[in-house]
C-alpha positions in Angstrom: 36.0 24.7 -47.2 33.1 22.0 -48.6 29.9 23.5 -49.9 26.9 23.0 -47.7 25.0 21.0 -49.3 20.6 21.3 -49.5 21.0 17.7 -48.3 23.6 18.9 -45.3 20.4 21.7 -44.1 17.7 19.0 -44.6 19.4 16.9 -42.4 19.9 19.3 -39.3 16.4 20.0 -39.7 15.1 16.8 -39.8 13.3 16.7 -43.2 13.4 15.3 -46.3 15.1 17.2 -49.1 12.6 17.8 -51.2 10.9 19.5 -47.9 13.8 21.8 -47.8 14.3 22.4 -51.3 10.5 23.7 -51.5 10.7 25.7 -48.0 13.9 27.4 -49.5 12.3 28.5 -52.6 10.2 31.4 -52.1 8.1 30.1 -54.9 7.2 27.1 -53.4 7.5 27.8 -49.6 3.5 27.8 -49.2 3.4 24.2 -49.8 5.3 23.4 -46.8 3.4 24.3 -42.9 4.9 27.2 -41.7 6.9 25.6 -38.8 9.1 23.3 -40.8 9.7 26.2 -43.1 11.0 28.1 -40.2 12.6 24.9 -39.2 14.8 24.9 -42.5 15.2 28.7 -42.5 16.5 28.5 -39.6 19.0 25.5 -40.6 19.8 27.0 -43.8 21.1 29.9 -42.2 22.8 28.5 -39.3 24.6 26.1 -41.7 25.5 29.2 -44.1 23.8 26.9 -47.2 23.6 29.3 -50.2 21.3 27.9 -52.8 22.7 26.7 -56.1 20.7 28.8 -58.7 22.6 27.0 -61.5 21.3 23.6 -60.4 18.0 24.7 -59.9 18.1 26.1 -63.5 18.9 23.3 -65.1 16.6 21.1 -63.6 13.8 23.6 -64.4 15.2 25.0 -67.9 15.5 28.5 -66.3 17.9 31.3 -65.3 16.1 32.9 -62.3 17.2 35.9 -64.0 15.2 38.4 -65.5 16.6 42.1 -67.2 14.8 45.3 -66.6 15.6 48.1 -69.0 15.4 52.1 -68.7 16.7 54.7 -71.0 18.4 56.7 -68.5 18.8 55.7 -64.4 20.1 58.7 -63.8 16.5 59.8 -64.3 14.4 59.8 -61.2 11.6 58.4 -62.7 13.4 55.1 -62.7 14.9 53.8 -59.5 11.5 53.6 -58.0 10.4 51.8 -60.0 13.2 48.8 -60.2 12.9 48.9 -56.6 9.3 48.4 -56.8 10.4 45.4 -59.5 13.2 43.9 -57.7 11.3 43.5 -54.7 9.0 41.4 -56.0 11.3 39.0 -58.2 14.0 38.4 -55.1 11.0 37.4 -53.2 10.1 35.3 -55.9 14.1 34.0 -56.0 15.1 35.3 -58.9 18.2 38.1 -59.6 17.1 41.3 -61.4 19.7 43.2 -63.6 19.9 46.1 -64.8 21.0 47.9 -68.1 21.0 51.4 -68.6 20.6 52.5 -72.7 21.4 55.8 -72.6 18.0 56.4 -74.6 20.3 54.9 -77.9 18.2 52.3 -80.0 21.4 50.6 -81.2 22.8 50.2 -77.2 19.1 48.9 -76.2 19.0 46.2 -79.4 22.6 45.1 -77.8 21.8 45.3 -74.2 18.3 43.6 -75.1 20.1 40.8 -77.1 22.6 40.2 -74.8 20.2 39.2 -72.0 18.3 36.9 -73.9 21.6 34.8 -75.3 22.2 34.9 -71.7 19.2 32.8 -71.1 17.4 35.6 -69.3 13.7 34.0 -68.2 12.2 37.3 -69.0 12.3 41.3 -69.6 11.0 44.6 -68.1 11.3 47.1 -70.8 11.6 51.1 -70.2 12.5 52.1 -73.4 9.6 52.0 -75.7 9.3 53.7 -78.2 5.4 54.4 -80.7 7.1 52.5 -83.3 9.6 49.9 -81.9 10.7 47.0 -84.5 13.1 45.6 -81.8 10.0 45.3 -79.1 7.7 44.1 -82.2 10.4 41.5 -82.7 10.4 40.2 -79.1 6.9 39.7 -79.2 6.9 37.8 -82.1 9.9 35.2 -80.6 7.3 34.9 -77.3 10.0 36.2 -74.8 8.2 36.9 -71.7 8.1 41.0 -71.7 6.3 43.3 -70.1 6.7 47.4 -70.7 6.6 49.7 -68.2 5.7 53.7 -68.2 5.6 53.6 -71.8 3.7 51.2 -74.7 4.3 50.6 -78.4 1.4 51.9 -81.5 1.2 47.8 -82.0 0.4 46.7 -78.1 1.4 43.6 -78.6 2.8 43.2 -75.4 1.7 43.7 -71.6 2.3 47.6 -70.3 1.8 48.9 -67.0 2.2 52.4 -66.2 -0.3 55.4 -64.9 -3.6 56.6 -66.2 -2.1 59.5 -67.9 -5.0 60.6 -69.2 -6.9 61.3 -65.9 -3.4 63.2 -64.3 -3.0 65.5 -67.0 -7.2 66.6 -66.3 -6.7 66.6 -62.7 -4.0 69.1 -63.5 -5.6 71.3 -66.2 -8.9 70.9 -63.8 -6.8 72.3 -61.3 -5.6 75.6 -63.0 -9.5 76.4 -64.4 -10.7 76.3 -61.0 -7.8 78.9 -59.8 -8.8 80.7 -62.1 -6.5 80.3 -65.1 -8.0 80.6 -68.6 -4.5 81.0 -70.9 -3.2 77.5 -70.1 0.3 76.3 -73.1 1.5 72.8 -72.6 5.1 72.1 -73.0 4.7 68.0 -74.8 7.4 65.5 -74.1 9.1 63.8 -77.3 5.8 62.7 -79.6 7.6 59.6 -80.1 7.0 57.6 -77.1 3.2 57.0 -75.6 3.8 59.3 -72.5 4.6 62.0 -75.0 1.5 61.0 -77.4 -1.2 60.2 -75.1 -0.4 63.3 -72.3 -0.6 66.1 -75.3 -3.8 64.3 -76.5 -5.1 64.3 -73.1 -3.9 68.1 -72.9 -6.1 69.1 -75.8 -9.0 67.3 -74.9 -9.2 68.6 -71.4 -8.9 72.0 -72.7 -11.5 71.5 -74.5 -13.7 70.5 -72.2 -13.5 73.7 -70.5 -14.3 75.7 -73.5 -10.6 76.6 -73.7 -8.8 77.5 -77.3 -6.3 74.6 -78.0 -4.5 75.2 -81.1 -1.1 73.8 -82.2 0.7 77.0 -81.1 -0.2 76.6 -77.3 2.0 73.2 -77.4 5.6 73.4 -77.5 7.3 70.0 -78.0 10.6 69.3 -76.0 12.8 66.7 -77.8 13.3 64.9 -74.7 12.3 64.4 -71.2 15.1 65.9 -69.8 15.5 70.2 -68.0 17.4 71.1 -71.2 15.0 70.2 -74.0 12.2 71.8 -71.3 14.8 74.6 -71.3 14.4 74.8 -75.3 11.0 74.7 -75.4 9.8 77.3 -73.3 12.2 79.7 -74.5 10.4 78.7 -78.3 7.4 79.3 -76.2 8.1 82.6 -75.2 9.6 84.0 -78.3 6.1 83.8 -80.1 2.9 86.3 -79.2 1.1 83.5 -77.4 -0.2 85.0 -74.0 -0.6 82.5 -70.8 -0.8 82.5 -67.5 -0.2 78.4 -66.7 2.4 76.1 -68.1 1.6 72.2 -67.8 4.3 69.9 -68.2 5.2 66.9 -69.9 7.2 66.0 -66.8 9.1 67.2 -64.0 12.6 67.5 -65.5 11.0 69.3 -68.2 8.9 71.5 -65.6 12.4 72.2 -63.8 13.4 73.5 -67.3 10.6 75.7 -67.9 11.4 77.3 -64.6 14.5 78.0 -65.3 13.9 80.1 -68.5 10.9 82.0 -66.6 13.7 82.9 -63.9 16.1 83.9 -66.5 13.4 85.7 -68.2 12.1 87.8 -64.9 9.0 86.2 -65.2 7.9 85.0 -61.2 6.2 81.5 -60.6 3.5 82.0 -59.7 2.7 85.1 -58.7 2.8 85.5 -62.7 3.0 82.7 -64.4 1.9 78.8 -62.6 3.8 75.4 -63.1 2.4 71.7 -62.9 4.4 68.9 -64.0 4.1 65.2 -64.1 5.8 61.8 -61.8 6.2 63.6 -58.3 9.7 62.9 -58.9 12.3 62.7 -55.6 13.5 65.8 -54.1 10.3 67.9 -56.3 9.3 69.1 -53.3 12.5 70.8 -52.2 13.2 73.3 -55.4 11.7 76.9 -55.0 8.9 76.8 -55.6 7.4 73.7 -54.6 6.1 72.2 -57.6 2.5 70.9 -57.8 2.5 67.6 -59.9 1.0 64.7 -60.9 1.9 61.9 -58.6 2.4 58.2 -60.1 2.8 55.2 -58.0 6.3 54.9 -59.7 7.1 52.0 -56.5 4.1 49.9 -57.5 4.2 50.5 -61.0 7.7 48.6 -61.2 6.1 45.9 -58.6 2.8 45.2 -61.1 5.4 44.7 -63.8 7.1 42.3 -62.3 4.1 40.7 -61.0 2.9 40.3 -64.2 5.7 39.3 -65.8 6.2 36.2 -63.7 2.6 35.0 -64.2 4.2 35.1 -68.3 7.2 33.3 -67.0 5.3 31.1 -65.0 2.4 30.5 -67.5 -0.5 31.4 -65.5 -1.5 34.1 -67.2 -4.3 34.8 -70.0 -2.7 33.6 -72.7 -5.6 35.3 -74.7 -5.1 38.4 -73.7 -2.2 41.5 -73.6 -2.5 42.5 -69.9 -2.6 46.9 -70.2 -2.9 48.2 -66.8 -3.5 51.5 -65.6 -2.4 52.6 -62.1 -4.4 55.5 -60.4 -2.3 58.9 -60.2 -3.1 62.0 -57.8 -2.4 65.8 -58.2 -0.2 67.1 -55.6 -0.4 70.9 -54.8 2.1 72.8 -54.1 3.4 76.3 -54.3 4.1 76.6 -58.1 0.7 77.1 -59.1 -1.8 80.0 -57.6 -4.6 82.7 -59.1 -3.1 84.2 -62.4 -2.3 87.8 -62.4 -5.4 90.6 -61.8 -5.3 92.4 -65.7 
């Protein structure tokens, strides 16, 4: 069977070509009246015309393809926010795919390398690391790239993600007000942002409540995973430290800590509360209910991509590295309550 052809739809709906080409690309669509783009819509699909993406590339020198990559998707954090992403680039015709690292530098630097030989227009990084040579390298060669959730030390290149800052004091705010005075943190991996700048914000919103915050009230997990939350808070409770509230780095490592207080006899949170950090799927279903810090993980993926075209595209401030911070909310649920009469 022959290939429609754009020049077979532009002809059953009565157009020129170049009208159809720019009512069938949702980039252009807006500069064609809202009739005739219905008109060859319509056609288009009537006809069963499929657009030729190669062609297209090679008369604009692009793929329409651009790679998104996360350290783990079987993390919940993530699929949010490539739906968020995806979303926004198919509407914008082009194809998103995805590569999954398996939080392994050397299978990023692959996956990474492989997209861009590939002729991908553009990236949506997951994975960063504080120090990252391989994102310090992409900025340098001017790939469009934008990071998501987490940021590099250099910042170098546009990030999008919550204001961490502002969740882990909603949280912290949150436990004073109940009551809580003996509050530990249990710190994701201190060498990614999310780890770096949530135990800063920890301290300093401790602080600000008159609140002791030495070293030995923070127990570092080596990942964000239940396991390594698992570790930690059994570190935690095989020192003398005394508390009453455990924030978390984030919800997997939350689900962790609550796990070693069940195995330990120790009740949540009758005697001991739990907050933790994304609002995660599902979060609200495990006993009990954990109160969190909720991120727009859905529009966080849809402002990367966002800004990402406007690199690809070139109407961005070329100037200036975009860095923008999403608002976040506290969600209460039954983890956290009064701490324990003495």
């Amino acid at each position: 069977m022959e290939r429609v052809k754009l020049t077979d739809v532009a002809r059953a709906a009565g157009v020129h070509p170049g009208t159809a080409s720019r009512a069938l690309n949702p980039t252009t669509r807006d500069q064609v009246s809202r009739e005739t783009s219905r008109r060859v819509l319509l056609a288009a699909q009537r006809l069963g015309y499929v657009p030729n993406t190669l062609a297209r590339g090679l008369r604009t020198a692009r793929s329409y393809v651009v790679g998104m990559v996360v350290p783990d998707i079987t993390n919940p954090l993530f699929p949010p926010m490539v739906r968020g992403a995806e979303q926004v680039l198919s509407g914008a015709g082009y194809t998103l795919v995805l590569t999954d690292t398996d939080n392994d530098a050397a299978t990023e630097r692959r996956q990474v390398e492989q997209l861009r030989a590939r002729g991908a227009d553009g990236l949506i990084i997951a994975t960063a690391r504080w120090e990252d040579p391989l994102l310090d390298e992409i900025a340098a060669s001017g790939t469009p790239t934008v990071l998501v959730n987490r940021y590099t030390a250099s910042r170098r290149l546009p990030y999008v993600g919550g204001d961490e800052r502002t969740g882990i004091r909603l949280a912290v705010d949150h436990l004073v007000e109940i009551g809580h005075r003996k509050i530990v943190y249990v710190a994701g991996p201190q060498d990614t942002s999310t780890g770096r700048e949530r135990s800063a914000a920890f301290r300093q919103a401790v602080r600000s409540h008159g609140l002791p915050s030495p070293a030995r009230l923070v127990s570092v997990a080596n990942a964000y995973t239940e396991a390594a939350g698992a570790a930690a808070t059994r570190k935690l409770l095989d020192t003398t430290v005394d508390f009453t509230a455990v924030m978390a780095g984030n919800d997997l490592i939350a689900l962790g800590v609550l796990s070693v207080l069940g195995e330990r006899g120790i009740r949540c949170p009758e005697q001991v509360s739990l907050v933790g950090f994304n609002d995660l799927p599902m979060f609200d279903k495990i006993s009990p209910p954990l109160t969190t810090v909720r991120l727009p993980l859905g529009a966080i993926g849809g402002l990367a991509a966002r800004t990402l075209l406007a690199e690809i595209e070139g109407t961005g401030d070329e100037d200036a590295v975009v860095q923008s911070l999403l608002g976040v909310e506290l969600t209460l649920r039954g983890s956290t309550g009064p701490p324990p009469s003495d």
